[in-house]
N, C-alpha and C positions, 0 to 999 in steps of 0.2 A: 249729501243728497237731500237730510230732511232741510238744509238751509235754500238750498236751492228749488226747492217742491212746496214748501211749506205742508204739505200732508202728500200720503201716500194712498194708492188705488189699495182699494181692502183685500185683493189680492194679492196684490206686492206685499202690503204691509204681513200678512200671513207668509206666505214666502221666508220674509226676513224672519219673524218674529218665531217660527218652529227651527228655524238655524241658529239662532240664537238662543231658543232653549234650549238645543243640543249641544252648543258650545258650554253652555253653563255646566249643564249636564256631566260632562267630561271633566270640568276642573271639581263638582265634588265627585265625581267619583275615585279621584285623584287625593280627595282626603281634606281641600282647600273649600273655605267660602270664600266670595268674592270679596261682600260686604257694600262694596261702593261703585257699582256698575254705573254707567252712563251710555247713551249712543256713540260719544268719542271712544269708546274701548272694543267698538266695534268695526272692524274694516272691511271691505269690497274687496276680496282677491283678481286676480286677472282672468278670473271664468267665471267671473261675475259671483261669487259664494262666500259666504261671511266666515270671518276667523275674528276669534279672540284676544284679546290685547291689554296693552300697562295693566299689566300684574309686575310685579318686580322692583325695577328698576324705574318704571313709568311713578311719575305722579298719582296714582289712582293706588300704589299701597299706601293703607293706612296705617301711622306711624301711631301710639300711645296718645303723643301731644297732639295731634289733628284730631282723633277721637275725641278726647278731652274739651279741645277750643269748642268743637261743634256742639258738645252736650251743654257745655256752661252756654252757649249761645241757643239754646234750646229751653234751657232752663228762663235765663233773661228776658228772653221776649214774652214769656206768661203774665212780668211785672210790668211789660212798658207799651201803653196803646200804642197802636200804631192806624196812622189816619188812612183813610178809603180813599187812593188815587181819585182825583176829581171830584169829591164828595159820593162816588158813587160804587153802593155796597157791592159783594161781590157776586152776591146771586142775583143780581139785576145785570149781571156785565156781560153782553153777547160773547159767542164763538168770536164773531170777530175784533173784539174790543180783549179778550184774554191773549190773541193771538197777535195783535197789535201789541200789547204792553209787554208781552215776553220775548217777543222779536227787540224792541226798543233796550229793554235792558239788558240783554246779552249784547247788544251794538254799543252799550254805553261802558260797558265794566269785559273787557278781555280775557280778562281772569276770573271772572265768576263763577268757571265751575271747576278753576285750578287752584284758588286760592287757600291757604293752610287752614282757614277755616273751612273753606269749602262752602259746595250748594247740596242742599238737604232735597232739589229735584227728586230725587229717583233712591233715596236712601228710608230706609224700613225706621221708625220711630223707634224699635225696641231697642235699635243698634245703639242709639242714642240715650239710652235710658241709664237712671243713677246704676243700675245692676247688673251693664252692658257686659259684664263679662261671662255671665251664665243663664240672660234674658233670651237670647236667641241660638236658633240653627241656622242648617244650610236654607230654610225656607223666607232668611232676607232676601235673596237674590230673586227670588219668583216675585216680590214687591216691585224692585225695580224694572225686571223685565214687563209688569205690569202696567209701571208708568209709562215704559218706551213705546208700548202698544196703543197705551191712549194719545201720547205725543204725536204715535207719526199718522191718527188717523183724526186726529183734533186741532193738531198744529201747534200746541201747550202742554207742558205734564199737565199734570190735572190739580196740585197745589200752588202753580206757579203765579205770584202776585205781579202788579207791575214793577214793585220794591222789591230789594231782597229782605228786609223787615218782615215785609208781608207774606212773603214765601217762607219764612220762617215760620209765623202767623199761622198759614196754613197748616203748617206740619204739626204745628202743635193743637189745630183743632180740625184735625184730620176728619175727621168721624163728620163733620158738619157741615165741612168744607166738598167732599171728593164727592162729584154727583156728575150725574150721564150728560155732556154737550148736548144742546139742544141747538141746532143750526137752524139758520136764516133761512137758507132754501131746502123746503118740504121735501125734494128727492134725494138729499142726501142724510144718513141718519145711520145709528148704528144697530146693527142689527143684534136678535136678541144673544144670540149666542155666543156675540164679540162681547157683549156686555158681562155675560155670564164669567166669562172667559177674565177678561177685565176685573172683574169684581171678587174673583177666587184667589186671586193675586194681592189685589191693595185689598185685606182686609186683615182680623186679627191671625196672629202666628195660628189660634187652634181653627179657624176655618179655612185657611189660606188650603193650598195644594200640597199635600204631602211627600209625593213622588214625582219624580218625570215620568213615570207610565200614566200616574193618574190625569197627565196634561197632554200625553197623547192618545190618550181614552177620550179627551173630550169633544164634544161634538164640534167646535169648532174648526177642530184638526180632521175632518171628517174626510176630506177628499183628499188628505197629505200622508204618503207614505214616509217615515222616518229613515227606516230602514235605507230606502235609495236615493234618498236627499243630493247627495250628492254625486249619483250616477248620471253621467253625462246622455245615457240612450233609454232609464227608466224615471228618471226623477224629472220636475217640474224643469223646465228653460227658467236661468234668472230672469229677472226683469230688465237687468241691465247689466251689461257686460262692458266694461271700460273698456275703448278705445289705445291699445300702448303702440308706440312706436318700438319697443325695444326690451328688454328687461330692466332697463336703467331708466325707462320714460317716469319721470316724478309729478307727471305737468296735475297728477288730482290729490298729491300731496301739500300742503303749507308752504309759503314760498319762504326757504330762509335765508334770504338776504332782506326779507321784511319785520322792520324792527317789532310792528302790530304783532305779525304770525308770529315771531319769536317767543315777545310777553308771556304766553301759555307755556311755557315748557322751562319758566324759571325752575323749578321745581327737579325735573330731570338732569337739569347743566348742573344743579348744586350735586344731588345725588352721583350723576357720571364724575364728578371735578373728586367727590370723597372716595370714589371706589380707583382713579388714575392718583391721587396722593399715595392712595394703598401700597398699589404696584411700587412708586417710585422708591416707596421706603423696602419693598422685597416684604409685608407683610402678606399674612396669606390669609384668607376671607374666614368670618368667625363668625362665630351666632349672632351678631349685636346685626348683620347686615338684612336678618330675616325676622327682624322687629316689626310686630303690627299684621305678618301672616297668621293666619288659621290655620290650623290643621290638627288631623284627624290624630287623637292617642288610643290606641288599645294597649288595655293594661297585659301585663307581663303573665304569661300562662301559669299558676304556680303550682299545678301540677295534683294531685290528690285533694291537696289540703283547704283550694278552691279551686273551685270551678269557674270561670271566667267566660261568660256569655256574652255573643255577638252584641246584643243590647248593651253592655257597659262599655263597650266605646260611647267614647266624648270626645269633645272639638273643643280645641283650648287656644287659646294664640300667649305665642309669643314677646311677652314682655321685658 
């Protein structure tokens, strides 16, 4: 949708964007972070309503080594300039010249947001950081849901270079970089409380949002009921409700007998092809295959001797 729209009515884009916090929602209350969210892990069901996606088996769990590559490639780019598409900086670069150069690079590289390094779009700095494994909580995911908000209403995440050097670049001088679209034509603009919204999101872990109530407290979410989101006779009409011929209609899916469409999903055929060797040998599935999930440990009751309080759960992953 965002390929074909290049931005969304701020209606729509709210719509999606409290579906999508509720989707989040549900997987930490489940115990899981996401970590590495993207608009591809989000899809349009057949009544028009967003579901959650590649956690798993998908490409989008992150393994040890894809952690890793990304952080040393985060580190990297602090040591090596990197030059200003067309000699020109990036706070001089319009709406439409950021939304030009990041349509162009996602046309150029297939893999760019599948690749084992990966793209740092819509991924939290802390996630990345030398101390990733006890720098963050569930509140990376509200980062990313943050960028998707400003993507589908700017047409760009909001650190995206015309390079992915640059988009690097970004990520690493976050703080310098992330500033409010200013568009071309004077009646479109964002308003302030998208901003607010916007900005509560991409900023540090201790001001970010701490709760999903506090994000449906907030004024932006003002005329959205949560609760009936998904009630077909109390909650909003989607914006769009796909057209199927059938249960079996794929026609808004990826074409796979397209070797392009294919490209992106190298990642999944490796992972399906280890988990079908599995079967063939009659092993049976072990912790090695839930590498790179989060989730939620509460320590063991132990009864008198301590007291074990709701606050000493922690989020650990799996290494």
């Amino acid at each position: 949708m965002l390929n074909n729209t290049g931005v969304l009515h701020n209606r729509h884009a709210r719509f999606y964007i409290a579906e999508m916090f509720a989707c989040v929602d549900s997987l930490h209350q489940l115990g899981y972070i996401h970590r590495d969210l993207k608009p591809e892990n989000f899809l349009i069901d057949g009544t028009g309503h967003v579901k959650l996606t590649d956690f798993g088996l998908a490409a989008g769990m992150l393994v040890p080594a894809k952690i890793e590559s990304m952080r040393l490639r985060l580190e990297q780019v602090g040591n090596t300039p990197v030059p200003f598409t067309a000699g020109t900086p990036m706070d001089q670069r319009t709406v439409s010249d950021r939304q030009q150069g990041y349509r162009a690079l996602r046309a150029q590289d297939t893999n760019y947001a599948k690749s084992i390094v990966g793209s740092p779009d819509y991924m939290a700095p802390e996630v990345l950081s030398s101390n990733s494994k006890t720098a963050y909580n569930f509140t990376v995911d509200y980062w990313s849901l943050g960028c998707m908000l400003f993507e589908a209403l700017a047409g760009y995440p909001p650190f995206a270079g015309a390079t992915v050097d640059e988009t690097w670049r970004n990520l690493k001088e976050w703080k310098k970089v992330f500033k409010k679209p200013v568009y071309e034509d004077p009646n479109y603009f964002l308003s302030a409380r998208t901003w607010d919204l916007i900005c509560r999101c991409i900023t540090t872990p201790e001001k970010r949002f701490h709760s999903f109530d506090e994000i449906k407290a907030h004024k932006y979410f003002a005329e959205v009921n949560f609760a009936d989101l998904r009630d077909p006779t109390k909650g909003e009409r989607p914006p769009f409700i796909p057209e199927l011929e059938g249960e079996t209609d794929a026609g808004y899916f990826d074409d796979f007998g397209n070797e392009k469409d294919m490209a992106k999903y190298k990642e999944v055929h490796e992972k399906q092809r280890q988990l079908e060797d599995m079967a063939d040998r009659g092993e049976k599935m072990n912790k090695s295959l839930f590498v790179g999930f989060t989730f939620r440990h509460k320590p063991a009751d132990l009864g008198n001797k301590q007291k074990v309080k709701e606050d000493d759960e922690t989020f650990q992953t799996m290494f």
